[in-house]
C-alpha positions as a Markdown table, in Angstrom:
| # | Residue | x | y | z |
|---|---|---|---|---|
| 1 | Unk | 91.9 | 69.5 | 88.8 |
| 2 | Unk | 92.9 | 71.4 | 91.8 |
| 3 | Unk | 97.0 | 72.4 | 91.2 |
| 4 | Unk | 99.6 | 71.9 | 94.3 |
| 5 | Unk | 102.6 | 73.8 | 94.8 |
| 6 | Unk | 105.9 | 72.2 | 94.6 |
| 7 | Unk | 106.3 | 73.4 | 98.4 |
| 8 | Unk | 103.0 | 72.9 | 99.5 |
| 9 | Unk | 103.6 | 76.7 | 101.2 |
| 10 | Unk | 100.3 | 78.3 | 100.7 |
| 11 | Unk | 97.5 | 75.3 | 101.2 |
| 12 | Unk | 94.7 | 77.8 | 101.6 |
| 13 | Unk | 95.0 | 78.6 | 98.1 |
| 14 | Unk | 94.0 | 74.8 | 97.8 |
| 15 | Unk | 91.3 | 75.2 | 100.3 |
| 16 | Unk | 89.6 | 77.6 | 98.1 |
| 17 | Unk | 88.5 | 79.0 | 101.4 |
| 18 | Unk | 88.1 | 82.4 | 102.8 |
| 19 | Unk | 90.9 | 81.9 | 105.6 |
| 20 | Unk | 93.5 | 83.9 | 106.6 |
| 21 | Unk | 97.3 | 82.3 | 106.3 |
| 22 | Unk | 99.7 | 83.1 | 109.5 |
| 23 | Unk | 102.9 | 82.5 | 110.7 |
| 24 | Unk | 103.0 | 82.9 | 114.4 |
| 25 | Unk | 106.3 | 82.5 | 116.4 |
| 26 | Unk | 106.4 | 80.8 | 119.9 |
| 27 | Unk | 108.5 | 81.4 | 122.8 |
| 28 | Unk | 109.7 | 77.4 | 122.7 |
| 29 | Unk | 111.2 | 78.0 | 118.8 |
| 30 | Unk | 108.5 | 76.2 | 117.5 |
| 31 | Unk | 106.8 | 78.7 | 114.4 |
| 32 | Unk | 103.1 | 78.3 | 114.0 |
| 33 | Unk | 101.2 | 78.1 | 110.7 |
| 34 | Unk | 97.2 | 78.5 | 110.7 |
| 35 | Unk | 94.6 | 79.1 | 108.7 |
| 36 | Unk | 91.7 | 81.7 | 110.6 |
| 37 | Unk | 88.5 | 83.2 | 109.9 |
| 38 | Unk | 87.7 | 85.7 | 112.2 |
| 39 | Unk | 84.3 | 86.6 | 112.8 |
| 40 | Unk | 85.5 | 89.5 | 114.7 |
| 41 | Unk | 84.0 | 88.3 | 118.3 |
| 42 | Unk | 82.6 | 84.8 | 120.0 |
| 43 | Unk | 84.3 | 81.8 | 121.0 |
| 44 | Unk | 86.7 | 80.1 | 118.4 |
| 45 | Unk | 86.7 | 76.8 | 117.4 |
| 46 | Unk | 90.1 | 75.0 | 117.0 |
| 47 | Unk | 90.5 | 72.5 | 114.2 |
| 48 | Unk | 93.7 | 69.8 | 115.1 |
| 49 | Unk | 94.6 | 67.4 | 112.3 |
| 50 | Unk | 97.0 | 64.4 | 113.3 |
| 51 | Unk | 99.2 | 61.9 | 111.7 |
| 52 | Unk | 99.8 | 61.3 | 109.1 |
| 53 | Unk | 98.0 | 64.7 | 107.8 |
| 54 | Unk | 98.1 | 68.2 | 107.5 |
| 55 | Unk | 95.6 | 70.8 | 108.2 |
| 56 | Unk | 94.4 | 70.1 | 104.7 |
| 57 | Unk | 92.1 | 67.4 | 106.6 |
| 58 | Unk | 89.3 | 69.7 | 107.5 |
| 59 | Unk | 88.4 | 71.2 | 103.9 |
| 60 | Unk | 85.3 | 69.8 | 103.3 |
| 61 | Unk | 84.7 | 71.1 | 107.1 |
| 62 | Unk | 85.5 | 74.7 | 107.0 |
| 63 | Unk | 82.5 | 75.6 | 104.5 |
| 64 | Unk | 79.8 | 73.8 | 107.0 |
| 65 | Unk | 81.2 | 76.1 | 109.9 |
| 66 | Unk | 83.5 | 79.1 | 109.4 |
| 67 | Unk | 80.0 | 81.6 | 108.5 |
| 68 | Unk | 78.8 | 80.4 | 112.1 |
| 69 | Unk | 82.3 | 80.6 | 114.4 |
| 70 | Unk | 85.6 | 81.7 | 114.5 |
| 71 | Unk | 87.8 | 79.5 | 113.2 |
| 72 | Unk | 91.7 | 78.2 | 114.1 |
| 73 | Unk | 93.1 | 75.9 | 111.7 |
| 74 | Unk | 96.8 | 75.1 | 112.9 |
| 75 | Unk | 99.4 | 73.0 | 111.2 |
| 76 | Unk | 101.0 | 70.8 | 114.1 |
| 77 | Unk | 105.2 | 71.8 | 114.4 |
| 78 | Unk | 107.0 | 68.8 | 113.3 |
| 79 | Unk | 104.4 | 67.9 | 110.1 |
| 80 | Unk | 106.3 | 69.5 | 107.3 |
| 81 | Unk | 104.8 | 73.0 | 107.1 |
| 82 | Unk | 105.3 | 74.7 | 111.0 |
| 83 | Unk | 108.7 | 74.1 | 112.3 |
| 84 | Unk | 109.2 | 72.1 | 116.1 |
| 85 | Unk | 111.5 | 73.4 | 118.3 |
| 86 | Unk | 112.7 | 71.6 | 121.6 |
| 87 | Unk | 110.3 | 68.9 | 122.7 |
| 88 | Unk | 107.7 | 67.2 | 120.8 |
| 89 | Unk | 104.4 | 65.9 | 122.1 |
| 90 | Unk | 100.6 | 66.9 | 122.6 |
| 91 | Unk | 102.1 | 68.8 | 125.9 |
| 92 | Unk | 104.5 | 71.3 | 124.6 |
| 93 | Unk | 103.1 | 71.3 | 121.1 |
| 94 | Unk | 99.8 | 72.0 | 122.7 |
| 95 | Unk | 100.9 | 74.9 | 124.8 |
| 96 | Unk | 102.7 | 76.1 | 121.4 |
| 97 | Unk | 99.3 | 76.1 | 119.5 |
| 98 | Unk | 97.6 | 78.1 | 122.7 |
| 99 | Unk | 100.3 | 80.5 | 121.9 |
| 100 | Unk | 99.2 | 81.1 | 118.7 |
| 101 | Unk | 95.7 | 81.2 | 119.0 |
| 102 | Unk | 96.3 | 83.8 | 121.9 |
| 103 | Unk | 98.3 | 85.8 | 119.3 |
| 104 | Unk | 95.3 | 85.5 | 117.0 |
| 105 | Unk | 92.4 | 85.7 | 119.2 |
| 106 | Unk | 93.4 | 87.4 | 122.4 |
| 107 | Unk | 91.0 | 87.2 | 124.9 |
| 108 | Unk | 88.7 | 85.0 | 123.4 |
| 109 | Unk | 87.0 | 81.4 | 124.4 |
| 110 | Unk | 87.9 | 78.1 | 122.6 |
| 111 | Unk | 86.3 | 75.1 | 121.7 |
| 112 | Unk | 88.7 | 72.5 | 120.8 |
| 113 | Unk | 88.4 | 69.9 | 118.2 |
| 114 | Unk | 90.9 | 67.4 | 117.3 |
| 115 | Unk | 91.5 | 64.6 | 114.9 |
| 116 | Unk | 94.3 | 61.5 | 115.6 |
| 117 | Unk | 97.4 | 63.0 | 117.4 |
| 118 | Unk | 95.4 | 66.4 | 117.2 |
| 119 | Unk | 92.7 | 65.3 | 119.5 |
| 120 | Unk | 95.5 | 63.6 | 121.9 |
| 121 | Unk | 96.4 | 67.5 | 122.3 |
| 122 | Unk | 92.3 | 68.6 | 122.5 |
| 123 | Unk | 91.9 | 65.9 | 125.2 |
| 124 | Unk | 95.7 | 67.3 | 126.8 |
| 125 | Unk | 94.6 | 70.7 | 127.2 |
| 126 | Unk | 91.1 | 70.1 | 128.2 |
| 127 | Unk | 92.2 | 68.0 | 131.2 |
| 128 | Unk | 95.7 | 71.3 | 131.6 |
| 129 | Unk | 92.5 | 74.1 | 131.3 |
| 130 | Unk | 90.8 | 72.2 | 134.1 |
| 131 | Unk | 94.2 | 71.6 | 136.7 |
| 132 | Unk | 96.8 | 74.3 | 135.2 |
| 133 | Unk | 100.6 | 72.5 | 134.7 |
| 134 | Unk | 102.7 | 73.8 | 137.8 |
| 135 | Unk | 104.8 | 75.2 | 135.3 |
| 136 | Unk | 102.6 | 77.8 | 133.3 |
| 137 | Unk | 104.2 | 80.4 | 134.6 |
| 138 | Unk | 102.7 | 82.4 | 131.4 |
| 139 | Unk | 98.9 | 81.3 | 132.2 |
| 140 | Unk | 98.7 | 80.2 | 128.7 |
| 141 | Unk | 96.0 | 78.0 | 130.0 |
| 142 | Unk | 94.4 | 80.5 | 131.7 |
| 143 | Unk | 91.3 | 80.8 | 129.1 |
| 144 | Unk | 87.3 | 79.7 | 129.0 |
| 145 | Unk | 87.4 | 76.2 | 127.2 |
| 146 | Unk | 83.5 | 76.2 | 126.4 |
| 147 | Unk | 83.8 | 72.3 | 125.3 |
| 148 | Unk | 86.2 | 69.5 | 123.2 |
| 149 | Unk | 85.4 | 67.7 | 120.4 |
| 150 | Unk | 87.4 | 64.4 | 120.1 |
| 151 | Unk | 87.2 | 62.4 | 116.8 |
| 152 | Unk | 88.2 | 58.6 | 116.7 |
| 153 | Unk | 90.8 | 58.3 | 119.6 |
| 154 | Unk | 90.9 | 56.1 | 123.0 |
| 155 | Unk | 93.3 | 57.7 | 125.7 |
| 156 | Unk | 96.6 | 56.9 | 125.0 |
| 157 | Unk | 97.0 | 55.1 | 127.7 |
| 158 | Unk | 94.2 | 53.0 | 126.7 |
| 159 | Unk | 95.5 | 52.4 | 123.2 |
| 160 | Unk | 98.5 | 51.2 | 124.8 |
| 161 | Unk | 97.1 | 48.8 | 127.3 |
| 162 | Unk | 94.9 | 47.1 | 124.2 |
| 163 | Unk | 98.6 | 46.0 | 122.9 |
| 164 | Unk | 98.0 | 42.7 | 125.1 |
| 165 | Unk | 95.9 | 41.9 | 122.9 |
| 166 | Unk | 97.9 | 40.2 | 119.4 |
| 167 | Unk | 95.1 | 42.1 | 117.3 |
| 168 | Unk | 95.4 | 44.8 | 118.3 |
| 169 | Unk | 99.2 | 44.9 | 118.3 |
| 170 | Unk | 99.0 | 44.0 | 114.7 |
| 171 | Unk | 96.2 | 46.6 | 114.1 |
| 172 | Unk | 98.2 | 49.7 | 115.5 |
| 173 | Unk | 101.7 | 48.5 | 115.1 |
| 174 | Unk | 102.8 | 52.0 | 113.5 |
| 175 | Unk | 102.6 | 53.1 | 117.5 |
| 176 | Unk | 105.7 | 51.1 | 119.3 |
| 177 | Unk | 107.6 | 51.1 | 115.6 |
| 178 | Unk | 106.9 | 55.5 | 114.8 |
| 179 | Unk | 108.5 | 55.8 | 118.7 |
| 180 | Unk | 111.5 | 53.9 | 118.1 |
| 181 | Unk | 114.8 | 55.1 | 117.3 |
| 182 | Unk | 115.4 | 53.8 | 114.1 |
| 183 | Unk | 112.1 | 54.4 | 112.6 |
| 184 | Unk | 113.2 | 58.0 | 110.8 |
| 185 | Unk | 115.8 | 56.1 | 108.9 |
| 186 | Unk | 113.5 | 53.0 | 108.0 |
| 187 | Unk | 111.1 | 55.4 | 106.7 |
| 188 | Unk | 113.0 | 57.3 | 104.3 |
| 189 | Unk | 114.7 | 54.1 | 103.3 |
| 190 | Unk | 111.7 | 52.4 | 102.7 |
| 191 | Unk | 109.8 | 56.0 | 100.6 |
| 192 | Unk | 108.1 | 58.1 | 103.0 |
| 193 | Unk | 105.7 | 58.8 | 100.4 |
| 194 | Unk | 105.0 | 55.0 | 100.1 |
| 195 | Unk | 104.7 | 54.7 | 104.0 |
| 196 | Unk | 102.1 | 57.3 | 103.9 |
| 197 | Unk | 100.0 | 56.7 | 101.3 |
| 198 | Unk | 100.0 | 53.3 | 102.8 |
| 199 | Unk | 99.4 | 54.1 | 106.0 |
| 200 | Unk | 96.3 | 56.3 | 104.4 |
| 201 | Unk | 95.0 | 53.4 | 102.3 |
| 202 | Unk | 95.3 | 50.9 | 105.2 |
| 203 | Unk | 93.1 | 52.6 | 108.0 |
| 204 | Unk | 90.6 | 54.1 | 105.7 |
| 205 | Unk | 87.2 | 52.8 | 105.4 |
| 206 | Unk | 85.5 | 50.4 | 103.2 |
| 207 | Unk | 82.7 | 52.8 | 102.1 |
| 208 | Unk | 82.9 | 54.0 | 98.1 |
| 209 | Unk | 81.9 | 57.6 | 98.8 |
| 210 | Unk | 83.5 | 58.5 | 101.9 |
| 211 | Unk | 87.2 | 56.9 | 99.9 |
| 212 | Unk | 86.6 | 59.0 | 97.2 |
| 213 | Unk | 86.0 | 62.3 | 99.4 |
| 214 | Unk | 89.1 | 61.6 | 101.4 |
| 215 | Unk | 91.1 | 61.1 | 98.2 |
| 216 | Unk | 89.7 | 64.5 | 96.6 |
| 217 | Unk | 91.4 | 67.4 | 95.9 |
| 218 | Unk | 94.8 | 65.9 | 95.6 |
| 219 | Unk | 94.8 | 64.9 | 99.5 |
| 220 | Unk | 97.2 | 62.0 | 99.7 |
| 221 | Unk | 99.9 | 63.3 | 97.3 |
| 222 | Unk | 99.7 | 66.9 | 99.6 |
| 223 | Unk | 99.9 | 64.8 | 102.7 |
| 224 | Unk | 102.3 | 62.1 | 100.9 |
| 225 | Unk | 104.9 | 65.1 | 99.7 |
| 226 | Unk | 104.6 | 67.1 | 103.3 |
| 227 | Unk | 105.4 | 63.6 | 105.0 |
| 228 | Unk | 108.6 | 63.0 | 102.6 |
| 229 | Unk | 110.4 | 66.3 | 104.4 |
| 230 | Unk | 113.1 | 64.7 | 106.4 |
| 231 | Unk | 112.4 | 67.3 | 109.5 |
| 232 | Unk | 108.5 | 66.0 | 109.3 |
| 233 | Unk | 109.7 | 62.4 | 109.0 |
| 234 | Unk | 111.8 | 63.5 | 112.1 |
| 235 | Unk | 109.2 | 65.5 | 113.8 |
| 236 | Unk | 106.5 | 63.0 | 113.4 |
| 237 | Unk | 108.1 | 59.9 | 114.6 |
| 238 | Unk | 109.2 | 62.5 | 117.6 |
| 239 | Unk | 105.7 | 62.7 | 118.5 |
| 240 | Unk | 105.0 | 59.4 | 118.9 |
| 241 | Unk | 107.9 | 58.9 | 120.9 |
| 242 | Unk | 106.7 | 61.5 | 123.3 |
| 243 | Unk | 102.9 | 59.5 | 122.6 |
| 244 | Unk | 105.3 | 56.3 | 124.0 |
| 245 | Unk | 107.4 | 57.6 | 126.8 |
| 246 | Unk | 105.9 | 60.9 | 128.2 |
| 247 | Unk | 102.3 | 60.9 | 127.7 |
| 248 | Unk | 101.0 | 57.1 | 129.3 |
| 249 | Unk | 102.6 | 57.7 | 132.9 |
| 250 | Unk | 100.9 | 61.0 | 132.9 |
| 251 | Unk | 97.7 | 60.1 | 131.9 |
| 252 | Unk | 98.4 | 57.3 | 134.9 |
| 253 | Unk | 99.2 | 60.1 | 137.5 |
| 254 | Unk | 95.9 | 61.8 | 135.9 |
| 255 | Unk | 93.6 | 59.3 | 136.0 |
| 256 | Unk | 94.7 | 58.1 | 140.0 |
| 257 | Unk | 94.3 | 61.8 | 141.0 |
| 258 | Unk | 91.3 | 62.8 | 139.6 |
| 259 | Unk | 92.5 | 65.2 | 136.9 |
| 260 | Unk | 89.8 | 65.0 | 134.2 |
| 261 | Unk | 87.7 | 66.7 | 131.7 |
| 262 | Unk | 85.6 | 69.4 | 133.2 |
| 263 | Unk | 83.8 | 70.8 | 130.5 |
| 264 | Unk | 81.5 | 69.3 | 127.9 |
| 265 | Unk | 83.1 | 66.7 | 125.6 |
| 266 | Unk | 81.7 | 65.4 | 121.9 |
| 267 | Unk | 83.8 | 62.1 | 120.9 |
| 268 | Unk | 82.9 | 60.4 | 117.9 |
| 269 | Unk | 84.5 | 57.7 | 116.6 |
| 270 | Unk | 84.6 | 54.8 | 113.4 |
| 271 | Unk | 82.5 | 52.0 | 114.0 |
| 272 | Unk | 84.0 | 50.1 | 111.7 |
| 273 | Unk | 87.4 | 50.6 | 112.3 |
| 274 | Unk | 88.0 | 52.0 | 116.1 |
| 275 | Unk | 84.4 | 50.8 | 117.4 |
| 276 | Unk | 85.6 | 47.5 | 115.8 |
| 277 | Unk | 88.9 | 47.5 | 118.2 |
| 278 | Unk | 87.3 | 48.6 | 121.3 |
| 279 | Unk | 83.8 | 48.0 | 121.6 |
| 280 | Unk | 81.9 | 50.9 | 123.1 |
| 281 | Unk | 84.2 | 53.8 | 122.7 |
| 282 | Unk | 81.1 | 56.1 | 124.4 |
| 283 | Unk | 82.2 | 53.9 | 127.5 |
| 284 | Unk | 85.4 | 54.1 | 127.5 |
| 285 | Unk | 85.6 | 57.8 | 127.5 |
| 286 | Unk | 83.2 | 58.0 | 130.4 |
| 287 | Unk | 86.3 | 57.7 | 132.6 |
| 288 | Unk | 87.9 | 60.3 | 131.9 |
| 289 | Unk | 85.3 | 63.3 | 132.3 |
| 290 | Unk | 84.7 | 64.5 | 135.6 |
| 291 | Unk | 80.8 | 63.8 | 135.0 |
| 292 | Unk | 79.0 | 61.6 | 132.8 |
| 293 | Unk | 76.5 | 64.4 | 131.9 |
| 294 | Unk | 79.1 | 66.2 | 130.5 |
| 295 | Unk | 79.7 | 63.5 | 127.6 |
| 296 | Unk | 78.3 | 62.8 | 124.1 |
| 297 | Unk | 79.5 | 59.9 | 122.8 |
| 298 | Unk | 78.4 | 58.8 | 118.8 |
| 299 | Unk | 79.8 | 56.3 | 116.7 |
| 300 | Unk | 80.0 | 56.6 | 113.0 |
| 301 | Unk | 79.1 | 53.8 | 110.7 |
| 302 | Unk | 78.5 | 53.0 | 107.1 |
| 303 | Unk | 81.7 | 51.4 | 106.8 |
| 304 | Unk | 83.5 | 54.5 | 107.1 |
| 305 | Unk | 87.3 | 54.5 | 108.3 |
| 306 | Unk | 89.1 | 56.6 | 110.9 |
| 307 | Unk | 89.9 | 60.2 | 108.6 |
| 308 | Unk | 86.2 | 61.1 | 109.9 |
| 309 | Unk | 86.8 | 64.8 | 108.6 |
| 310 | Unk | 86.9 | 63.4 | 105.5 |
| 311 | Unk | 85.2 | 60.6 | 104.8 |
| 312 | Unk | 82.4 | 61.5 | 106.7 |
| 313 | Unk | 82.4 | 64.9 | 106.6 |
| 314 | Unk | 78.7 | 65.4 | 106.0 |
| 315 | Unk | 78.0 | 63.9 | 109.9 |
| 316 | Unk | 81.3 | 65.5 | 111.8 |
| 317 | Unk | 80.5 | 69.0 | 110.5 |
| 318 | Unk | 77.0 | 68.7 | 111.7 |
| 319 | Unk | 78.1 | 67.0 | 114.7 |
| 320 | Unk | 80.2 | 69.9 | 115.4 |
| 321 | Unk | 78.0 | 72.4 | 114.2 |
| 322 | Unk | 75.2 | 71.2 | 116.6 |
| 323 | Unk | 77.7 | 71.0 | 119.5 |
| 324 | Unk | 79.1 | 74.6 | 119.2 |
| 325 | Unk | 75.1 | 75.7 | 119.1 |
| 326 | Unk | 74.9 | 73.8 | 122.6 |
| 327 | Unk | 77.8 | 74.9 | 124.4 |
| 328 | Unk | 77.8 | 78.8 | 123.3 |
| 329 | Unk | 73.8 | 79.0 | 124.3 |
C-alpha cells in the first residue's frame, strides 16, 4: 500500500512517475506547482484536473503518454497544494498556469486538456488563444495552441441554463451552494473531508472496475486531506463563485460575437452520468467551435461516472494519445 505524506507536499513521489516537481511563481501572487516530463522539444500537452481533485487525477494517464509528449501537470492555485493570489476563476487562474508553463517550456506549442473546472480553463484559453483578452499586455496568450481536449463538461453557461430544469438543479446543486457566501463555513462545519469524499462517491459511476481504479492508490483520502485546508476550502468555493458571477456573461458576450474555438477540439464525456443530463453532449459543443470539422465528440459508456481520467482511464489516454498523433502530424 502506496504511503501519503502527512502534507501531501511531494505527490510525484505517489505517482511513482518519472516527472519533474516545480514551484513556479507568477506575476498575480499566485505560486504554481507541476509535475513535467520534458522530452526536450515538441508540443506539450497540458493535464488540468478540477474539483474536487488534485493533479493526482491523471496517474493512471501519465504512463500511456509522457514517453510520446511533453508533459504539464499543474495543480490549480486555490486546491490545497499551489497558493491563489488575487482573483480566482478559469480566467486569471488560466493565464497563471500559461505563466508557468512559459517558465517551463518557453517557446513551445501546447495542447490543452482539462478535466471538471480544469477543462472550464482548456475551453477559456482556447477561445483567449483564438481573440487575445484586451488586457494581455504580456502576450501570455501569444502561443500555437495545436488542439484542446475537454473531458465531461457543457459550457458553463450551458450548465447554468439546465438549472430550469428541477433535475438538474438537484443533480448539480454543489454549483449555486460552492458560489455562495456561506458555503466556506458550511463546509468545514459540516467535515470537508466528509463533503468530499461524498461529493466523490456521489458523481462516480456505477461500473465495479472503473470505482475501484478511481479509488486506487489512496486517491480520495489524498484528495479528501488536500480539500480539508481552510485556504483550499476557501479557494475552491472562490472558483465557483467566479464559475457563478464572472464566467456566464462572458461566455454570453462570446457566444453573440463570434468568439469561439479555432483549433481542433476532442470532448468526451460520461454517458451515464453527463450524457444522461444533456443528451447529445457532441451537439451541444458544436456551438461553440468556429467549424464543425474541427470537433470530435465521443461519449463514454459502461456505466462509468464523470472522473473519466480515472475510471476510464484505459479509453481517455488512448483518446488522447490518438488525438495528439492527429494534431502534431
Amino acid at each position: 500500500m502506496l504511503q501519503m505524506p502527512s502534507d501531501i507536499r511531494n505527490l510525484e513521489s505517489l505517482f511513482s512517475l518519472r516527472v519533474e516537481r516545480h514551484v513556479t511563481p507568477t506575476s498575480s501572487g499566485s505560486t504554481v506547482i507541476s509535475y513535467t516530463k520534458d522530452l526536450g522539444e515538441g508540443p506539450v500537452l497540458w493535464l488540468v484536473h478540477g474539483y474536487p481533485q488534485s493533479a493526482y487525477i491523471w496517474r493512471h494517464i501519465i504512463p500511456q503518454l509522457q514517453d510520446k509528449i511533453s508533459l504539464f501537470v499543474p495543480e490549480l492555485p486555490g486546491y490545497g497544494l499551489s497558493t491563489l493570489k488575487g482573483t480566482a476563476g478559469v480566467a486569471a487562474v488560466g493565464a497563471a498556469l500559461l505563466e508557468a508553463s512559459h517558465a517551463l517550456f518557453p517557446n513551445r506549442d501546447i495542447i490543452l486538456a482539462g478535466h471538471d473546472r480544469g477543462a472550464r480553463i482548456c475551453h477559456r484559453l482556447s477561445v483567449s488563444n483564438a481573440h487575445p483578452p484586451k488586457d494581455d499586455t504580456a502576450n501570455l496568450h501569444s502561443y500555437k495552441l495545436l488542439g484542446t481536449v475537454l473531458l465531461d463538461i457543457v459550457p458553463t453557461l450551458v450548465q447554468w441554463q439546465s438549472f430550469a430544469r428541477p433535475l438538474a438543479s438537484v443533480s448539480y446543486f454543489h454549483w449555486p451552494f460552492l458560489a455562495s457566501p456561506v458555503a466556506a463555513d458550511m463546509i468545514e462545519a459540516f467535515g470537508a473531508a466528509k463533503w468530499t469524499h461524498l461529493g466523490l462517491d456521489r458523481i462516480c459511476g456505477d461500473n465495479a472496475e472503473g470505482r475501484k481504479a478511481m479509488q486506487s492508490d489512496d486517491a480520495w483520502e489524498v484528495y479528501e486531506s488536500l480539500l480539508s485546508k481552510r485556504e483550499a476550502i476557501e479557494g475552491s468555493c472562490a472558483d465557483y463563485a467566479s464559475g457563478c458571477f464572472v464566467e456566464p456573461p462572458l461566455q454570453e458576450a462570446d457566444q453573440s460575437e463570434g468568439r469561439k474555438i479555432q483549433s481542433p477540439a476532442l470532448v468526451m464525456w460520461s454517458l451515464s452520468r453527463l450524457g444522461k443530463m444533456h443528451g447529445d453532449v457532441g451537439s451541444i459543443w458544436k456551438d461553440w467551435v468556429q467549424d464543425t470539422s474541427l470537433l470530435t465528440a465521443q461519449g463514454v459508456g459502461d456505466d462509468v461516472g464523470h472522473y473519466l481520467p480515472e475510471e476510464a482511464s484505459t479509453v481517455i489516454g488512448s483518446a488522447i494519445k490518438d488525438f495528439v498523433e492527429k494534431v502534431t502530424k
